[in-house]
C-alpha positions in Angstrom: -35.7 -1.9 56.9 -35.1 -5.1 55.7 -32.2 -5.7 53.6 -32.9 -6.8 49.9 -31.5 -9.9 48.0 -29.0 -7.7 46.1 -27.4 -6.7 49.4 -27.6 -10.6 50.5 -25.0 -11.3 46.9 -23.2 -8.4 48.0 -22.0 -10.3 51.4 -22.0 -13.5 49.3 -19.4 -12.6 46.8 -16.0 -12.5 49.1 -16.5 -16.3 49.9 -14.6 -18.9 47.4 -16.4 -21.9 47.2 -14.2 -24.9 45.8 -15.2 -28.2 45.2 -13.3 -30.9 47.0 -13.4 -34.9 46.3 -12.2 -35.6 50.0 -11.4 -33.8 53.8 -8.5 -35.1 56.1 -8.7 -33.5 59.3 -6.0 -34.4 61.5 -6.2 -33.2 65.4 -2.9 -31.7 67.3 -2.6 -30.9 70.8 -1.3 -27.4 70.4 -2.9 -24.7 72.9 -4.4 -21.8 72.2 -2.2 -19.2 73.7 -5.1 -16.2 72.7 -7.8 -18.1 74.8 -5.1 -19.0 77.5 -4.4 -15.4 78.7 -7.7 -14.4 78.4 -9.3 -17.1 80.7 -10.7 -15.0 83.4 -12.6 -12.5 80.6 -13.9 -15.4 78.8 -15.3 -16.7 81.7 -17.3 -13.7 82.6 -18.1 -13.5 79.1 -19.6 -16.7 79.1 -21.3 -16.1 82.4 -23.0 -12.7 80.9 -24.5 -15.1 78.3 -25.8 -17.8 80.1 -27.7 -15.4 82.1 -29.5 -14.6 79.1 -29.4 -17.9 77.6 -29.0 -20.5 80.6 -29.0 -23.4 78.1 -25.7 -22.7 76.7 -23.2 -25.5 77.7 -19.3 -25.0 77.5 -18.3 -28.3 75.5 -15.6 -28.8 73.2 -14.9 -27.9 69.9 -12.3 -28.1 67.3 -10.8 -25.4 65.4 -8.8 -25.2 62.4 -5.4 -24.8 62.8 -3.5 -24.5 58.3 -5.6 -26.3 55.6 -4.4 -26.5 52.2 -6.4 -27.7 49.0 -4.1 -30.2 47.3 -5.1 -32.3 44.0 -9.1 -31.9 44.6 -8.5 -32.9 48.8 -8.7 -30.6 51.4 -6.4 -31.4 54.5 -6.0 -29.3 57.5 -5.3 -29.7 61.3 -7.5 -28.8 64.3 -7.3 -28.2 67.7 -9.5 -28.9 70.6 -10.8 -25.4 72.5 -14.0 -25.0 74.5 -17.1 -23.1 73.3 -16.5 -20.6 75.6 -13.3 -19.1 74.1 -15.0 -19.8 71.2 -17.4 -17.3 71.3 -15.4 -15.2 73.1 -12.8 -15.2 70.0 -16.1 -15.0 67.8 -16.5 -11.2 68.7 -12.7 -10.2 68.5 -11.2 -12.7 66.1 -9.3 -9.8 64.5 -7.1 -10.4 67.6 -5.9 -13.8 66.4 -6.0 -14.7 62.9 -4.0 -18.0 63.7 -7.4 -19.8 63.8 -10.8 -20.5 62.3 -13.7 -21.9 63.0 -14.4 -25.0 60.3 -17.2 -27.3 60.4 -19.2 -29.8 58.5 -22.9 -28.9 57.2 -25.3 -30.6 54.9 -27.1 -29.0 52.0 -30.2 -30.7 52.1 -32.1 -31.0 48.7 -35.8 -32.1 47.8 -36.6 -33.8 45.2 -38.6 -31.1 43.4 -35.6 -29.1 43.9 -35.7 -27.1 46.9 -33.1 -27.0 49.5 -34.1 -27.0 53.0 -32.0 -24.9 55.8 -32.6 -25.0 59.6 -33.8 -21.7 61.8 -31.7 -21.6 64.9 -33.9 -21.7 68.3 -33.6 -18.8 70.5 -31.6 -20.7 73.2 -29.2 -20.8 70.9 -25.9 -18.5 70.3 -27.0 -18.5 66.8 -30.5 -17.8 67.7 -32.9 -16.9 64.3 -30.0 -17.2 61.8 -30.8 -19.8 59.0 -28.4 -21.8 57.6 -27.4 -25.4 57.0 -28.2 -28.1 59.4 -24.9 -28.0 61.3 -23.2 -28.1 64.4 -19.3 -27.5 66.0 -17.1 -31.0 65.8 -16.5 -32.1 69.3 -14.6 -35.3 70.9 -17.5 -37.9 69.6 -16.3 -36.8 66.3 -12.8 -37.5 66.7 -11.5 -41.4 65.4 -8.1 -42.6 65.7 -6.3 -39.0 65.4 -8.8 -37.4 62.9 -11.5 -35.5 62.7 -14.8 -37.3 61.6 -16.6 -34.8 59.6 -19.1 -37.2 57.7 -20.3 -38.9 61.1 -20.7 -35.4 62.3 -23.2 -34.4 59.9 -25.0 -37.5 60.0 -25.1 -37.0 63.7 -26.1 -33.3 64.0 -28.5 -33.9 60.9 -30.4 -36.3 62.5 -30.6 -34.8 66.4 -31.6 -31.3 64.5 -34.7 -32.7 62.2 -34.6 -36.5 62.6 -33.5 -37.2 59.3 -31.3 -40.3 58.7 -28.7 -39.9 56.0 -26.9 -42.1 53.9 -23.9 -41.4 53.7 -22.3 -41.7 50.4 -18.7 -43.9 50.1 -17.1 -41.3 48.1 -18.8 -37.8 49.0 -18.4 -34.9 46.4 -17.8 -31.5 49.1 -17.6 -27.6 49.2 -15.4 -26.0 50.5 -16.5 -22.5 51.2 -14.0 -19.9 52.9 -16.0 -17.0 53.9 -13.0 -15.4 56.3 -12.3 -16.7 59.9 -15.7 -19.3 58.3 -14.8 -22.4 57.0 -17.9 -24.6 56.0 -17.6 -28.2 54.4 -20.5 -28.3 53.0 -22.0 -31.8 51.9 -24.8 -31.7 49.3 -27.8 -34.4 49.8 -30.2 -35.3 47.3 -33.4 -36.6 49.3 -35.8 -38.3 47.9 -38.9 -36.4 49.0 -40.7 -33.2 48.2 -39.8 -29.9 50.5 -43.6 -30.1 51.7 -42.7 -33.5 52.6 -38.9 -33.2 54.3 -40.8 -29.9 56.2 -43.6 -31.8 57.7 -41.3 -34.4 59.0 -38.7 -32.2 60.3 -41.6 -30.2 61.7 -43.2 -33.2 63.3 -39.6 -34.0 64.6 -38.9 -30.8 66.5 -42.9 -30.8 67.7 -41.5 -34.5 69.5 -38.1 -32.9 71.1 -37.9 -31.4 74.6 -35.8 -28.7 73.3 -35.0 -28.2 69.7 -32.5 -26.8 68.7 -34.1 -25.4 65.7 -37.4 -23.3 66.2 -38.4 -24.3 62.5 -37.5 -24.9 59.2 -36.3 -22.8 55.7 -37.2 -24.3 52.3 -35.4 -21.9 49.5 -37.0 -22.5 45.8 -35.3 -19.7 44.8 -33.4 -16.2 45.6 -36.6 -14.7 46.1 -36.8 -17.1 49.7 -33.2 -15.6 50.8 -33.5 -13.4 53.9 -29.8 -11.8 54.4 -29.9 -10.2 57.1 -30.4 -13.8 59.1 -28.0 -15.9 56.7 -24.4 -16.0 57.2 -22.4 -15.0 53.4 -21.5 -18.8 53.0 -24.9 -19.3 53.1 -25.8 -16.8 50.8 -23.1 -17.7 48.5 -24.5 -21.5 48.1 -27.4 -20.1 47.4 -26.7 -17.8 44.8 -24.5 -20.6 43.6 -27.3 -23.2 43.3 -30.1 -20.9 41.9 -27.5 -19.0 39.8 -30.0 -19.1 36.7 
């Protein structure tokens, strides 16, 4: 049975969502002493999940280490880990609460006042879920000891529908703690209709070898959520956006 919109605001309302005028990510070198003596189980984990998804590729990431929300900025420290412990974490994270997995997303809006959201392909670990056009911060995203979240989104925006953001000087985030979740989350105003944004992100994936997204989501109101494939701080910014 398929769960109702009620249930979705149910799952939405433990995330805080705080607005933020800036995010300073610095990266350390610490290990990860919970992926560390776990290596051999984590590397048959990953090996059971490439058999069933052989695209899956064990890059790094970066993982947040403290954060605090000072004066309207958001500062934090990551780590670098590999998706493999990652995902291994993923399903017992109640094992090691030291860490969370942050990243950078863009809320994409239309012009008639939509908000479009990406539907994972089924290659992917995230396979069917919608949220966010999004993906984990690895090395290309790291600049002079910090983590580059804005060129991160701009990056995974546009290799996930082809659309090329600008990037404003002084970006207005989200911050949006939903447990071991952290999501920056950047709203963009487009300049387009949702029929519009959709056909070219559609046209884009139609062009790719493989997408990463199967399709695309356009929400124009609570009555498009579908909670049992959207993560509660994706929910929550939904509820949050069409809260009248």
């Amino acid at each position: 049975m398929r769960a109702t919109a009620g249930e979705g605001l149910d799952r939405a309302s433990a995330v805080t969502i705080t607005p933020v005028r800036g995010v300073e990510l610095g990266v350390s070198g610490r290990d990860w002493r919970f992926a560390d003596a776990r290596r051999e189980a984590i590397e048959r984990n990953f090996a059971a999940l490439r058999s069933q998804k052989p695209a899956l590729f064990n890059g790094p990431m970066y993982m947040l280490r403290q954060h605090a929300i000072e004066g309207g900025m958001f500062r934090g420290t990551v780590s670098r880990v590999d998706y493999a412990s990652y995902l291994y974490w993923r399903e017992r994270r109640e094992l090691d609460r030291s860490i969370r997995n942050v990243f950078g997303a863009a809320a994409l809006h239309s012009a008639d006042g939509a908000l479009l959201l990406g539907i994972m392909g089924p290659h992917t670990a995230n396979a069917g879920l919608i949220y966010p056009p999004s993906g984990s911060p690895d090395d290309k995203d790291v600049k002079a000891g910090r983590l580059d979240l804005l060129g991160n989104i701009a990056r995974e925006v546009a290799e996930e529908t082809g659309i090329a953001l600008a990037l404003p000087d002084r970006p207005s985030w989200l911050a949006l703690e939903d447990g071991p979740r952290l999501a920056l989350l950047l709203p963009v105003s487009l300049p387009c209709s949702a029929d519009q944004l959709a056909g070219r992100v559609e046209r884009h994936l139609a062009r790719e070898p493989v997408p990463e997204l199967s399709g695309i989501h356009v929400v124009r109101g609570r009555g498009d959520i579908v909670p049992e494939r959207m993560q509660p701080y994706t929910l929550a910014y939904i509820h949050h956006v069409f809260a009248s």
